[in-house]
C-alpha positions in Angstrom: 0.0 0.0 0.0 1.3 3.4 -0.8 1.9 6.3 2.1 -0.3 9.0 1.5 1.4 12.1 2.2 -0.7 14.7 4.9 -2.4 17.3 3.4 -2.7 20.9 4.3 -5.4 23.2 5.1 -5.4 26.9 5.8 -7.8 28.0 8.2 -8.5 32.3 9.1 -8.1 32.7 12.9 -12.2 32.8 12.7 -12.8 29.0 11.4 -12.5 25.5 12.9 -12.5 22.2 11.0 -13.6 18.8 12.0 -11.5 16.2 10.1 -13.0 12.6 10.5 -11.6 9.5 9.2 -10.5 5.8 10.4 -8.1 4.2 12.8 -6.4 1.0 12.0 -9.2 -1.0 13.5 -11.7 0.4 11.0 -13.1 2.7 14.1 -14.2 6.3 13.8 -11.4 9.1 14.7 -12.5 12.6 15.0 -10.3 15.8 15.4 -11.4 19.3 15.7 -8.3 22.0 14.5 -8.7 25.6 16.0 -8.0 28.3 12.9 -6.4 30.7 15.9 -3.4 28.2 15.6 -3.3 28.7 19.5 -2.8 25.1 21.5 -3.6 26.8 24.9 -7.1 26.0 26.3 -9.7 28.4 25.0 -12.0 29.2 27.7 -14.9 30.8 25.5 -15.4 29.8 21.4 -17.1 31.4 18.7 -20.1 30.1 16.7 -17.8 28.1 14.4 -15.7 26.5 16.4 -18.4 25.5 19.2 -20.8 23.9 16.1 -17.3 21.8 14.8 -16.8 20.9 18.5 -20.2 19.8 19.5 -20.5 18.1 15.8 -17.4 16.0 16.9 -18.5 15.3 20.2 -21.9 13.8 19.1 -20.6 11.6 16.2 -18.1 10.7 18.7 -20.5 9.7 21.2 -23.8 8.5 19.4 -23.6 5.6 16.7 -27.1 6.4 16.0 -25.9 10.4 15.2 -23.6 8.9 12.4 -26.0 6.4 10.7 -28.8 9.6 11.0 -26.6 11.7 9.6 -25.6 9.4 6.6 -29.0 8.6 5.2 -29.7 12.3 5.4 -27.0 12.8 3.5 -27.6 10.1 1.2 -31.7 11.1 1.0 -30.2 14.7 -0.1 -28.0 13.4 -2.7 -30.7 11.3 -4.5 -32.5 15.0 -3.9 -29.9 17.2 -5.6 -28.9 14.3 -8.6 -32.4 14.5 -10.1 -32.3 18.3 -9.9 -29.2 18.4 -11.3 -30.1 17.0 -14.1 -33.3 18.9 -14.7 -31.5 22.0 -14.8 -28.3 20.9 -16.7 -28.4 22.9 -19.8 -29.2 20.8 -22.9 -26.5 19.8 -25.1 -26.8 20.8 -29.1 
């Protein structure tokens, strides 16, 4: 198997991402990375950062959360293909 190499994100001090992806045992890891760049404890957070945080924290913490979130997500998708193609211009 090939090393992937890390990829980089910029974030403004304003913004937080939630990166989720796999451990080795096939098992859901979540991180949450602060755009301040700051590793100190942050005592009060912004609208951003709280929403990535308690987003984490939930799929973290509730199986159900994940496969909720995941057919909504797959319910919107059949939603936005059929539009898509409604409104795709038509070729000539």
């Amino acid at each position: 198997m090939a090393v992937e190499k890390p990829v980089s994100v910029d974030l403004d001090r304003s913004e937080a991402a939630l990166v989720v992806g796999e451990d080795d045992e096939g098992g859901l890891s979540v991180r949450v990375l602060n755009g301040s760049g700051s590793d100190e404890a942050i005592t009060e957070l912004g609208d951003a950062p709280e929403l990535v945080l308690a987003l984490a924290t939930r799929l973290m913490k509730d199986p159900d959360f994940q496969d909720d979130v995941l057919d909504w997500y797959y319910e919107h998708m059949e939603d936005e293909d059929g539009e898509e193609e409604d409104e795709a211009p038509e070729e000539e």
